[in-house]
Rosetta silent file (secondary structure, phi, psi, omega in degrees, C-alpha in Angstrom):
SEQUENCE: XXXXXXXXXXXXXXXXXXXXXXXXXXXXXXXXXXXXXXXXXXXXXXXXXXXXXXXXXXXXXXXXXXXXXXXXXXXXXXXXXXXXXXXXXXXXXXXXXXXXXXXXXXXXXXXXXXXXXXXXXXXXXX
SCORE:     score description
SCORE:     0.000 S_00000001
   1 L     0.000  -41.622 -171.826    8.156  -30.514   38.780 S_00000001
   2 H   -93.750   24.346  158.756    6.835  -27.955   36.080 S_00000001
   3 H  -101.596   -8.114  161.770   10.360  -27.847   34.576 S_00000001
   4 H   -69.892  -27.755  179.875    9.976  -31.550   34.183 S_00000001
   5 H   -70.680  -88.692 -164.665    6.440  -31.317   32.638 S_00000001
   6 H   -31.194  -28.997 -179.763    8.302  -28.700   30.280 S_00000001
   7 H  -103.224  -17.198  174.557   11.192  -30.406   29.322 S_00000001
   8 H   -88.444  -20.324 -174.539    9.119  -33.920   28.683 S_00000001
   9 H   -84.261  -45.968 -178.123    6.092  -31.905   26.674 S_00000001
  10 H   -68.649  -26.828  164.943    9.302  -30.288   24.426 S_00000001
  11 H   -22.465  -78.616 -177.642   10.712  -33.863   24.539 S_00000001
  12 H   -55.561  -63.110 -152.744    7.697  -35.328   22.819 S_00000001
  13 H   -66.958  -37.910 -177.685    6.844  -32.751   20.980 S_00000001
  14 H   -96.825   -7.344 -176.253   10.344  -32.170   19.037 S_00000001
  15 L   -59.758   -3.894 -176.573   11.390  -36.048   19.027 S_00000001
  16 L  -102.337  -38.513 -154.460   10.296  -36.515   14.956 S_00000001
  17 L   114.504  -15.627  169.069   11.402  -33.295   13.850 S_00000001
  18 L  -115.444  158.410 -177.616    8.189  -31.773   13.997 S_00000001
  19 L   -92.563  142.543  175.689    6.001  -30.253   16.861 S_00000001
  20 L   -57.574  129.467 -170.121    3.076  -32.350   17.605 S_00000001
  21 L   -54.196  138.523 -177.632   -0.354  -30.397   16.765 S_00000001
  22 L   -66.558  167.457  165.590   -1.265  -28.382   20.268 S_00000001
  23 L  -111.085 -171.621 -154.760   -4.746  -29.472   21.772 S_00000001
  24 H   -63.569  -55.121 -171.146   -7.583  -26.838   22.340 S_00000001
  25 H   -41.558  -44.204 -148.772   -6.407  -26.846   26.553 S_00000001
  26 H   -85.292  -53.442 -169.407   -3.078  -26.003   25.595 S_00000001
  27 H   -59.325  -50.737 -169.463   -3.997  -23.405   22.561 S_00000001
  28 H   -61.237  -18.967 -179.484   -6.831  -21.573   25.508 S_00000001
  29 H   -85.514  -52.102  161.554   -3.704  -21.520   28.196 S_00000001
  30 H   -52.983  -30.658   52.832   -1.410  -19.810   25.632 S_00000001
  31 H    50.606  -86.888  173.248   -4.194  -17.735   24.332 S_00000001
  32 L   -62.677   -3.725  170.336   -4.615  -16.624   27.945 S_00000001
  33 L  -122.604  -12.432  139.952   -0.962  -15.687   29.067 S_00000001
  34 L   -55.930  -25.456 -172.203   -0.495  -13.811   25.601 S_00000001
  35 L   -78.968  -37.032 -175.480   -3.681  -12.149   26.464 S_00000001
  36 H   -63.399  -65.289  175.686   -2.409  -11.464   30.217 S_00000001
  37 H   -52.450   -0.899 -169.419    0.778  -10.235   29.153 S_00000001
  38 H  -102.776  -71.226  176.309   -0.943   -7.960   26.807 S_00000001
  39 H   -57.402  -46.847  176.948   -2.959   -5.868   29.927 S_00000001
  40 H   -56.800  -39.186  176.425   -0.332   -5.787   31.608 S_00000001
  41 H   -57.896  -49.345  154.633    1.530   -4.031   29.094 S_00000001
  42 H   -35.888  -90.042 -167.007   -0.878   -1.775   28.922 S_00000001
  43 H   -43.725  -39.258  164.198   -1.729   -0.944   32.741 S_00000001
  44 H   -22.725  -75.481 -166.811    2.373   -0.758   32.240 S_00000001
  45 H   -50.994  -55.134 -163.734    2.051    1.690   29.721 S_00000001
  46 H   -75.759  -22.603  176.975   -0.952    4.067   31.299 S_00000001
  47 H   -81.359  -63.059  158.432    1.143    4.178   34.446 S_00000001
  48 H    -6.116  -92.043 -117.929    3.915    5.486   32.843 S_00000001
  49 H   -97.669  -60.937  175.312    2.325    7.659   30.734 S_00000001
  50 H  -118.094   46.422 -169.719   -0.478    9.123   32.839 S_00000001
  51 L    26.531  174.585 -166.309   -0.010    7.945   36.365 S_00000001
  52 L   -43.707  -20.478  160.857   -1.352    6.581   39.217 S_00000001
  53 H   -71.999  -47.976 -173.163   -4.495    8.629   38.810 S_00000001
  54 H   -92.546   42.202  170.739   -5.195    7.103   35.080 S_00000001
  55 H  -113.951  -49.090  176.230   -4.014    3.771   36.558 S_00000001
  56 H   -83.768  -26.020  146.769   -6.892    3.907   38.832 S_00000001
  57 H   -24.453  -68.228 -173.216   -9.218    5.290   36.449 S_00000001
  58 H   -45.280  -55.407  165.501   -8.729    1.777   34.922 S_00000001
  59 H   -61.705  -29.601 -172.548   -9.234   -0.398   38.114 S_00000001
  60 H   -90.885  -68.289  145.392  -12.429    1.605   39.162 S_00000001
  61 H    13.056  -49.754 -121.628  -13.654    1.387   35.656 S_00000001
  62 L    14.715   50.860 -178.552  -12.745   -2.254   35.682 S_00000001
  63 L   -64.655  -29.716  172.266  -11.743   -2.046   32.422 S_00000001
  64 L   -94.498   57.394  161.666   -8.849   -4.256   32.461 S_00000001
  65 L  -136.763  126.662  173.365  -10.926   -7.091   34.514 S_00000001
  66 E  -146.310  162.623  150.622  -12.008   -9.916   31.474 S_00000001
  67 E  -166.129  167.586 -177.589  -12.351  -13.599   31.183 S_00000001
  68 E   -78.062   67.003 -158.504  -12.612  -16.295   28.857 S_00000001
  69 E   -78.561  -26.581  158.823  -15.330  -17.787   28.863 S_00000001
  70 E  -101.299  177.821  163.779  -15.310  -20.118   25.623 S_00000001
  71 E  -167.764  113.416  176.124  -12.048  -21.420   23.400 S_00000001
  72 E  -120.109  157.452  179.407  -12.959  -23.457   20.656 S_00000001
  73 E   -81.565  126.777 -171.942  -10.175  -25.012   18.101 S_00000001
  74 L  -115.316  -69.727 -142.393  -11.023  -24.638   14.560 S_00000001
  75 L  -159.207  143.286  147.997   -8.090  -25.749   12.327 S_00000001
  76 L  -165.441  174.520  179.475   -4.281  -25.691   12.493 S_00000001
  77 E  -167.528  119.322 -130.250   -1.369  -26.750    9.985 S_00000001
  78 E   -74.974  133.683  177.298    1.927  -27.134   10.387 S_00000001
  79 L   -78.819  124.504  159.954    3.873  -23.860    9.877 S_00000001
  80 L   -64.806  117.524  159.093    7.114  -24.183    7.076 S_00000001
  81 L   -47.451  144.522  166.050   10.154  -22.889    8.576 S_00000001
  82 L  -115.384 -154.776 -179.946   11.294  -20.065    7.334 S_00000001
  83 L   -92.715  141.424 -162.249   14.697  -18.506    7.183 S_00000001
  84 L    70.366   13.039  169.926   15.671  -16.993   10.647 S_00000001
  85 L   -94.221  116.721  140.826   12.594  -19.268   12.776 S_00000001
  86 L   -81.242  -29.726 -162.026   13.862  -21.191   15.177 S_00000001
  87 L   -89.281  104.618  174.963   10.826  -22.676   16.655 S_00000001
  88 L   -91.196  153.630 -176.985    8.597  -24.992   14.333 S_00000001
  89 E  -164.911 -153.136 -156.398    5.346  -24.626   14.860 S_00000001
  90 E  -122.948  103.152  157.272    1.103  -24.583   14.384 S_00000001
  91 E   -76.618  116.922  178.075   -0.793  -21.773   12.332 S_00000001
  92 E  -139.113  134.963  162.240   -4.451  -22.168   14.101 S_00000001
  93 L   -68.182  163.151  165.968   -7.856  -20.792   13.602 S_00000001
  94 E   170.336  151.909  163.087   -9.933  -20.507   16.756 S_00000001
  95 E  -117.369  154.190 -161.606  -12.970  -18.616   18.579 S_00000001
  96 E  -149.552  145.612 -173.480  -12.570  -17.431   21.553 S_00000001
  97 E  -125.126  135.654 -155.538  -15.461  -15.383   23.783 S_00000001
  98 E  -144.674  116.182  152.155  -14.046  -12.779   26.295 S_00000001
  99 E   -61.811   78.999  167.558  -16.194  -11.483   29.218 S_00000001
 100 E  -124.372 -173.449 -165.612  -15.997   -7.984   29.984 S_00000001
 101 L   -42.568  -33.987 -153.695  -17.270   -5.122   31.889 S_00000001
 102 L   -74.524  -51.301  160.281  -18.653   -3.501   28.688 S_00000001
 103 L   147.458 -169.466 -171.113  -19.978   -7.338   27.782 S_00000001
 104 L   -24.604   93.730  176.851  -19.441  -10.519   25.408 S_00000001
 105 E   -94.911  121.325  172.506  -16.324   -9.910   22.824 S_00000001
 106 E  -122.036   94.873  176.881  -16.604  -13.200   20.428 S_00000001
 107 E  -114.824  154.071  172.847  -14.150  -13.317   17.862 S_00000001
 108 E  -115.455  119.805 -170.189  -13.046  -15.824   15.251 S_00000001
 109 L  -140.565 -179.584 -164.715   -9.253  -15.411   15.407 S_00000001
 110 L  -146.610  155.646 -179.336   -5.964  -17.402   14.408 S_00000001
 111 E  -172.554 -171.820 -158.485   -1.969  -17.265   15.288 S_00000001
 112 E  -108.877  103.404  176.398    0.968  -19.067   15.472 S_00000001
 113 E   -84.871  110.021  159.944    1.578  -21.965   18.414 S_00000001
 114 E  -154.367 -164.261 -161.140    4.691  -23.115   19.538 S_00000001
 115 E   -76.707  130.833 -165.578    7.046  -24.369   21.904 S_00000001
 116 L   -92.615  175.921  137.593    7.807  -21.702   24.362 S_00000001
 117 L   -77.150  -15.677  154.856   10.727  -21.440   27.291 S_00000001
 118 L  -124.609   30.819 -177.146    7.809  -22.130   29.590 S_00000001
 119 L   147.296 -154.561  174.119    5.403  -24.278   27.439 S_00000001
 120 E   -81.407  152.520  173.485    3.227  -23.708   24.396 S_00000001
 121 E  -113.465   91.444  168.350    3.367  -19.858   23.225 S_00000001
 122 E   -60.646  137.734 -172.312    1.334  -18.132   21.314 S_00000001
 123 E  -125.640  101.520 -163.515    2.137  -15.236   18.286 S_00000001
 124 L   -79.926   14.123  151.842   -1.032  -13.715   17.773 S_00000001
 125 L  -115.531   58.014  167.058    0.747  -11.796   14.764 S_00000001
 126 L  -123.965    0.000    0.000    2.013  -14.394   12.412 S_00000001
């Protein structure tokens, strides 16, 4: 079932030649599994680097424990391919409010949306 919701949301989205602007739900779910993939890569990293003792630093800390609590949509506009993009896709503003131990991180931030191999994708450096 979710590789049919995947292959009819790229359907739609690429049938004109262009991708269809994301909505906010889509942009805060991409937004949140770039952000997820991002701690992990981390907790990745400190276990490597200083092991299972600074791994558990982290968890008793809960320093890696967040959540999202707003995602608002500001703006987007269709991204120009350039040479070597495969993907067309959405430059979008947005604020986004992050819950953590330490408290309330509220940023007004912006990246690149586009069709993914498992959905919409986010490139929080373009």
């Amino acid at each position: 079932m979710h590789m049919f919701a995947v292959a009819l949301l790229a359907t739609t989205a690429l049938s004109d030649g262009t991708f269809v602007e994301p909505s906010e739900d889509a942009m805060r779910q991409a937004f949140a599994s770039d952000l997820a993939d991002g701690v992990q890569g981390v907790l990745a990293y400190v276990a490597k680097s200083g092991g299972t003792q600074a791994l558990a630093r982290i968890h008793a800390a809960r320093t890696d424990e967040y959540e999202i609590r707003a995602f608002r949509k500001v703006e987007c506009r269709l991204d120009e391919m350039r040479p070597g993009q495969i993907r067309p896709g959405h430059v979008c503003a947005f604020q986004v409010e992050v819950e953590t131990v330490v408290g309330p991180i509220e940023r007004s931030m912006g990246g690149r949306f586009f069709i993914g191999p498992c959905g919409l994708a986010y490139d929080h450096d373009a």
